[in-house]
Every structure is written in structure tokens, then in C-alpha cells.
C-alpha positions in Angstrom: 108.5 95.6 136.3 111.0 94.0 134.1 113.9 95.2 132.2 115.1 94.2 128.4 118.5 92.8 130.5 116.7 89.9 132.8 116.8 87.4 130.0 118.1 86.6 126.8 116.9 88.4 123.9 115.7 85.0 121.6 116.9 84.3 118.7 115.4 86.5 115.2 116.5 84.8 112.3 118.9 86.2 110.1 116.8 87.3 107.3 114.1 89.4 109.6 117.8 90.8 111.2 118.4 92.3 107.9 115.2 93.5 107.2 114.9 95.7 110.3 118.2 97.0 109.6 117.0 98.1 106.0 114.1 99.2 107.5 116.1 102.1 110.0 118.7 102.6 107.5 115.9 103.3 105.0 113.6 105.5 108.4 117.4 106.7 109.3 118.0 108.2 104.8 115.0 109.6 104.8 114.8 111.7 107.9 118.2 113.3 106.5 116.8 113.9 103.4 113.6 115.8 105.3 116.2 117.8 106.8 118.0 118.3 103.5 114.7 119.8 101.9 114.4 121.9 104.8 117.6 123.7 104.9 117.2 124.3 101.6 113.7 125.9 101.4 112.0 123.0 99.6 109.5 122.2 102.3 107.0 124.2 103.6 106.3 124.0 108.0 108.7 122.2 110.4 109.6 118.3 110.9 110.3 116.7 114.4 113.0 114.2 113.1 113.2 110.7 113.9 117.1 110.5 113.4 118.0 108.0 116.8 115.2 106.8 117.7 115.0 103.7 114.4 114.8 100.8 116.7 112.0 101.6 118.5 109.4 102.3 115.2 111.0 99.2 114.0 111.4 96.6 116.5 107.7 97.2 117.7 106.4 97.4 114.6 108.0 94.3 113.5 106.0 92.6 116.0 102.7 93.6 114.2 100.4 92.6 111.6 99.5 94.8 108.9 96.0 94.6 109.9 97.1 96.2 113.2 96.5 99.9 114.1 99.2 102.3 115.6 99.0 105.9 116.7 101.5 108.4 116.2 103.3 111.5 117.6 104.7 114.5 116.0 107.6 113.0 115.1 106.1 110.4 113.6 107.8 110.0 110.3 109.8 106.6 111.5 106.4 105.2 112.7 104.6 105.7 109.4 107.8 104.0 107.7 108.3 101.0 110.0 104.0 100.3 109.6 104.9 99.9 106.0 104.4 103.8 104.4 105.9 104.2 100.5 108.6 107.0 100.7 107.1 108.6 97.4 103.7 109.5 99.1 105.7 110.2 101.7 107.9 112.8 100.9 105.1 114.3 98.6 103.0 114.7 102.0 105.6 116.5 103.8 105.7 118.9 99.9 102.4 119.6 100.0 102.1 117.7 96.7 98.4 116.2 96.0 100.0 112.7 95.6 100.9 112.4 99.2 98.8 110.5 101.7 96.5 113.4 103.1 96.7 115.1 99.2 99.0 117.6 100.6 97.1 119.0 103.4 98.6 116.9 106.5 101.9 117.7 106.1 104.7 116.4 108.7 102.8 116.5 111.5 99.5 114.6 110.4 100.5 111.9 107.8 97.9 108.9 108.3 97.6 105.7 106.0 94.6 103.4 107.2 95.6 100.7 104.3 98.9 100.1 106.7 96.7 100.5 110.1 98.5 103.8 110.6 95.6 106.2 112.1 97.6 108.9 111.9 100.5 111.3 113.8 99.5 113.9 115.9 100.7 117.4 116.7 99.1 117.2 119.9 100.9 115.9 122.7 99.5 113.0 123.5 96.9 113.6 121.7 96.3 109.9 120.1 96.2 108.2 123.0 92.7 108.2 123.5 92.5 107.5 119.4 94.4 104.3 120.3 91.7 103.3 122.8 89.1 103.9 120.4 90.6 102.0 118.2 91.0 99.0 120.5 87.4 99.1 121.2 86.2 98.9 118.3 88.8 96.0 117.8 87.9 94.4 120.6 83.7 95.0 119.7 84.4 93.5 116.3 86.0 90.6 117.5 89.3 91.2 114.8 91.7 90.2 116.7 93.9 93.4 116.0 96.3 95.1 118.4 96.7 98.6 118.8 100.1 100.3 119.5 100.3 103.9 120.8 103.3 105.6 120.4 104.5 108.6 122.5 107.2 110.4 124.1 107.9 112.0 127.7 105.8 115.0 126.9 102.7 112.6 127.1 103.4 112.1 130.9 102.2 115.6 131.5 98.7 115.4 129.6 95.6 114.3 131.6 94.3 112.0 128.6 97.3 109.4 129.0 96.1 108.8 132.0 92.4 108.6 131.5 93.0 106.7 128.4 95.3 103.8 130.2 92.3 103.6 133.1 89.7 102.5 130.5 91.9 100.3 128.6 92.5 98.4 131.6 89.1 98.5 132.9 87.8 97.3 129.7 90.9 94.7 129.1 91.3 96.4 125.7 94.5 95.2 123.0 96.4 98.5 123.4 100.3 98.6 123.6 101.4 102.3 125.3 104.7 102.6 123.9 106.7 105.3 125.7 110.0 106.7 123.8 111.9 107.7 126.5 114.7 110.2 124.9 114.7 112.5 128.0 113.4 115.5 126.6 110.1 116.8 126.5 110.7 119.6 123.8 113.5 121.5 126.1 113.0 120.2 128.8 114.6 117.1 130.8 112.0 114.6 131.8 113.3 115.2 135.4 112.5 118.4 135.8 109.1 118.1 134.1 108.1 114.3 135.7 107.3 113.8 139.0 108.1 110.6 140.8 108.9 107.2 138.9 106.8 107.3 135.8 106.4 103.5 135.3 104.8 103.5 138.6 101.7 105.1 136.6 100.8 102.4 134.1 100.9 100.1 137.2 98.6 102.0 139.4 95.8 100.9 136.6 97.0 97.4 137.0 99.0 97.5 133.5 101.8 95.0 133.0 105.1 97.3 132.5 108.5 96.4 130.4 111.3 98.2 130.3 114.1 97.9 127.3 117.4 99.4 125.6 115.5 101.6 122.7 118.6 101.6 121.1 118.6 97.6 120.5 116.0 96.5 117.7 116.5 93.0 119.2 115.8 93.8 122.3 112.8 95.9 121.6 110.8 93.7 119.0 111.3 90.8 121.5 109.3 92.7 124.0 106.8 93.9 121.6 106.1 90.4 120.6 105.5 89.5 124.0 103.1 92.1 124.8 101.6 92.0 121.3 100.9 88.1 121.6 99.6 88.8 125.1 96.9 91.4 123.9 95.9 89.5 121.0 95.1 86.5 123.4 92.7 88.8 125.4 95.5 90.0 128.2 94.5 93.1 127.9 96.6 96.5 127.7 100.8 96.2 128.3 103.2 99.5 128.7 106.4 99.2 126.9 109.0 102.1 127.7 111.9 101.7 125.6 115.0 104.4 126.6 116.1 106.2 123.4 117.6 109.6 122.4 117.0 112.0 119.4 120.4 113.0 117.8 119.1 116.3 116.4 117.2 119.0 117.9 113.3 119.1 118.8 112.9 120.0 115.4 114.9 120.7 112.4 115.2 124.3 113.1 116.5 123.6 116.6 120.4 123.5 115.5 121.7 125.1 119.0 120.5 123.0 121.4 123.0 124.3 124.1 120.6 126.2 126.1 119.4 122.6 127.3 121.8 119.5 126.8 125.2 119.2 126.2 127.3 118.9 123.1 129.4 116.0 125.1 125.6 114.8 125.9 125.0 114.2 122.3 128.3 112.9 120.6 128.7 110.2 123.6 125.0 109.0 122.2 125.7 109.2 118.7 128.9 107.4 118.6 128.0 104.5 121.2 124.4 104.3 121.2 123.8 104.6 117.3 120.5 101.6 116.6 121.9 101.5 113.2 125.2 100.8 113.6 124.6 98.7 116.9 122.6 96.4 114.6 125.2 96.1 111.8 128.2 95.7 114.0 125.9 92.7 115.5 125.3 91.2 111.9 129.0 91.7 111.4 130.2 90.1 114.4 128.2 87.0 114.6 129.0 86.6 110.4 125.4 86.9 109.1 126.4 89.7 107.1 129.5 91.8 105.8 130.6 95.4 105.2 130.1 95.2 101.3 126.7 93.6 102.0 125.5 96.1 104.1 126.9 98.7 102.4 124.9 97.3 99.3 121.8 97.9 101.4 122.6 101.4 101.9 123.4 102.4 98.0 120.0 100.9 97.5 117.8 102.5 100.3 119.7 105.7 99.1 118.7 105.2 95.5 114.8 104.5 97.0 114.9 107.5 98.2 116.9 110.0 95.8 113.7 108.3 93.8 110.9 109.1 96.2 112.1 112.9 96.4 112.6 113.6 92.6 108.7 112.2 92.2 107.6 114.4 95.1 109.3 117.1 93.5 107.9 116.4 90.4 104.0 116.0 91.7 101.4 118.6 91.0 99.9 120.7 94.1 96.4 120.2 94.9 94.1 122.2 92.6 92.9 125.0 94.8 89.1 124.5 94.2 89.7 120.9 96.8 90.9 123.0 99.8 87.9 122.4 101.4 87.9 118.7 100.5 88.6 115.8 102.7 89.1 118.3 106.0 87.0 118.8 109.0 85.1 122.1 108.5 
């Protein structure tokens, strides 16, 4: 096994810096405006935000190809962003409107885009991870040359199908990426009360190469994603990538006292030196590829791209009721 800290992170030059830094400011807006439309009654069901966690969608998904697939999880909105997702169709998804990517009816919890390779979240735990060898089968049959990335969280370790799924892959040398985001909770639970054993010892028992890396370092993660991206596409077969992260809100955005499970002291020692958006920008700042006013210049315009994207979702028709039964499994 290797960790992110055994060897220099390479270099990323400074334009593709700033772009993943726009990219989880942009993931980072938009998941407060989610919980904005929640709190005030706008949005119907419950969303698993993403608030935290930035680096990870990012990073991996910077080490993609739009071509590429990726499965996603319940909280899944910072996965559908980093693959490329508009925040219009977005937000009108998660309002039930008919201009958002499932015409309303997918909601939080099931927003796909195939024109970006996203297949689609998932409310299940675990539950794309055989979708993701699927996927890489048929990628591999076609001869495309597209990866797959799976994403899931600590729950996953707990379902049979992870496992199953990560004993064809290999078998079958399939370009599949199992990306684990390690936050330490499985809904209210701590992974080590829930996870026998060491975990990465699992991926390895099918003979799958296994990297571990800082979550909270979009450096550090999208130069381990390359690797194992660029090793799949070359025919290597399946990687595992756990990257250690945290969510700075609850399981979901009605979990506001979250007491009964983790501490308050917990949180705040997470959010004010592990933050992946600030780590980035105090980087750009420090080694003088960017400065505050051009930074914060990025953020009055992600903010405006998304003050946008709400008013148009709020704006958007619903779905005429006679299509209910239209474009869902019966």
C-alpha cells in the first residue's frame, strides 16, 4: 500500500490549480445554497451535502476524460459537478422542475447525466458499484478506452456487492477506479465500530493495487487519480483509491444536532484546519500564483453562477402531470 505522503506531489500547472479551486468553491456555493432552499421550504425530500469533502470529486475527476464514466453515491451532488454538471439543471433537478436532468423525477438522490459520463447517484449504499463494473465491461468489450470511477463512502464496506463487484473487476482486469471517501461515518456511525479489521486489506485480497491520500489536498488526490487512471486506461486493470475526508455538516441537511455521535470540538478542529478550499487558496497564495482579490474575484463570480442557476430553477415549470409515467421503470 502507499500513502499520498511517500513522494512529492508533481507539479499541476497554475492554471489547472485555479480551475479546481473554482471548481470546489463553485461544488462548495452550491451545496449551501441546497441547504439554503431547504431550510426554507423550497425543496421538496432531503439532500446528503457535499460541504468538505470538494477535493475529492475534484481532484479525481480532474484526472478524467469527459468520455469517462463515474458512479455516484447519495451525496453525490459534488460528483455530478466536478464530471462537468450545469448548476441550472441542477438545482432545477433537486426542485422537481421539468428542466432538470431526470425532468424532475430523480431529485437529490438520483441526478444522472450520460452526456458528462455521469451514470447516475444512488440512494442505495453501495449500490453503483456493480453499475461501475458494468460499465467497465462494456468499456473494456467495446475497446473505448474509457475508465470508470466509482465513488463511495464507508457505508459501502458493509454491503456484499462491493465486494463481489471488486472480485470480477479484477478477475476480468476491468478499467474501474473504487474510490473510497473516507469521512469516518457511516450515517451515525464511526467506521470503527461498524468495520472490522483494516479495510484496505480488502481490495488487496482480490489482488487490487491500493493508494491511500490526504482527501482534503486536491493536489494530492488528482495526482493519485492520474496514476491509477493512466494505469487502467493502459489495460492495468482495476486500482482502489481511499482518500481520508470529513463532512462538515450532518448526514443530511436535517441532521443539525449531531451530538449524539461526534463532537462539536470533532467538527470545528476539521473545519478550521482541514478546509480543501481554503487549504488550496492559502497554497495559490503562498507560492504567489494567485492573490486574495483574485480569488476573491472567483468567488463573486461562482456566487453570481449560482444566484443564476437558482432563480432559473425557480422559475422552471413542473412536469405536466400526464408524463409521470414517462421515462421511469414501471
Amino acid at each position: 500500500m502507499e500513502t499520498g505522503t511517500q513522494r512529492a506531489i508533481p507539479a499541476i500547472p497554475k492554471e489547472e490549480l485555479l480551475q479546481m479551486y473554482e471548481q470546489m468553491l463553485r461544488i462548495r456555493i452550491f451545496e449551501e445554497q441546497v441547504n439554503e432552499l431547504y431550510t426554507s421550504g423550497k425543496m421538496p425530500g432531503l439532500a446528503h451535502l457535499y460541504i468538505g469533502e470538494e477535493a475529492v470529486a475534484v481532484g479525481v475527476c480532474r484526472a478524467l476524460r469527459r468520455e469517462d464514466y463515474i458512479t455516484s453515491t447519495h451525496r453525490g451532488h459534488g460528483h455530478c459537478l466536478a464530471k462537468g454538471a450545469a448548476v441550472n439543471q441542477m438545482f432545477a433537478e433537486l426542485l422537481g422542475k421539468a428542466a432538470g436532468y431526470c425532468h424532475g423525477k430523480g431529485g437529490s438522490m438520483h441526478i444522472a447525466d450520460p452526456e458528462t459520463g455521469n451514470l447516475g447517484a444512488n440512494a442505495i449504499v453501495g449500490g453503483s458499484t456493480a453499475i461501475a463494473v458494468g460499465a467497465a465491461l462494456s468499456a473494456k468489450m467495446r475497446g473505448t478506452n474509457q475508465v470508470v470511477v466509482c465513488f463511495f463512502g464507508d457505508g459501502a464496506f458493509g454491503q456484499g456487492v462491493l465486494y463481489e463487484a471488486m472480485n470480477m473487476a479484477a478477475l476480468w482486469k476491468l478499467p474501474v477506479i473504487y474510490v473510497c471517501e473516507s469521512n469516518m461515518y457511516g450515517e451515525y456511525t464511526a467506521t470503527r465500530e461498524a468495520a472490522a479489521g483494516e479495510v484496505l486489506a480488502r481490495p488487496q485480497a482480490c489482488g487490487i493495487p491500493v493508494k491511500e491520500v490526504d482527501g482534503q489536498e486536491v493536489r494530492a488526490v488528482f495526482a493519485a487519480a492520474k496514476e491509477q487512471v493512466e494505469r487502467a486506461r493502459r489495460g492495468g486493470g482495476p486500482a482502489f483509491l481511499i482518500c481520508h475526508t470529513y463532512r462538515f455538516r450532518g448526514h443530511h441537511v436535517g441532521d443539525v444536532n449531531r451530538s449524539s455521535y461526534r463532537s462539536a470540538e470533532e467538527e470545528e478542529a476539521w473545519i478550521r484546519e482541514r478546509d480543501p478550499v481554503r487549504l488550496l487558496g492559502l497554497f495559490l497564495i503562498r507560492q504567489r500564483l494567485a492573490d486574495a482579490s483574485a480569488l476573491e474575484k472567483i468567488d463573486q463570480t461562482i456566487r453570481a453562477e449560482i444566484a443564476a442557476g437558482v432563480q432559473f430553477a425557480l422559475d422552471a415549470p413542473y412536469p405536466e402531470p400526464g408524463e409521470v409515467t414517462q421515462n421511469v421503470y414501471p
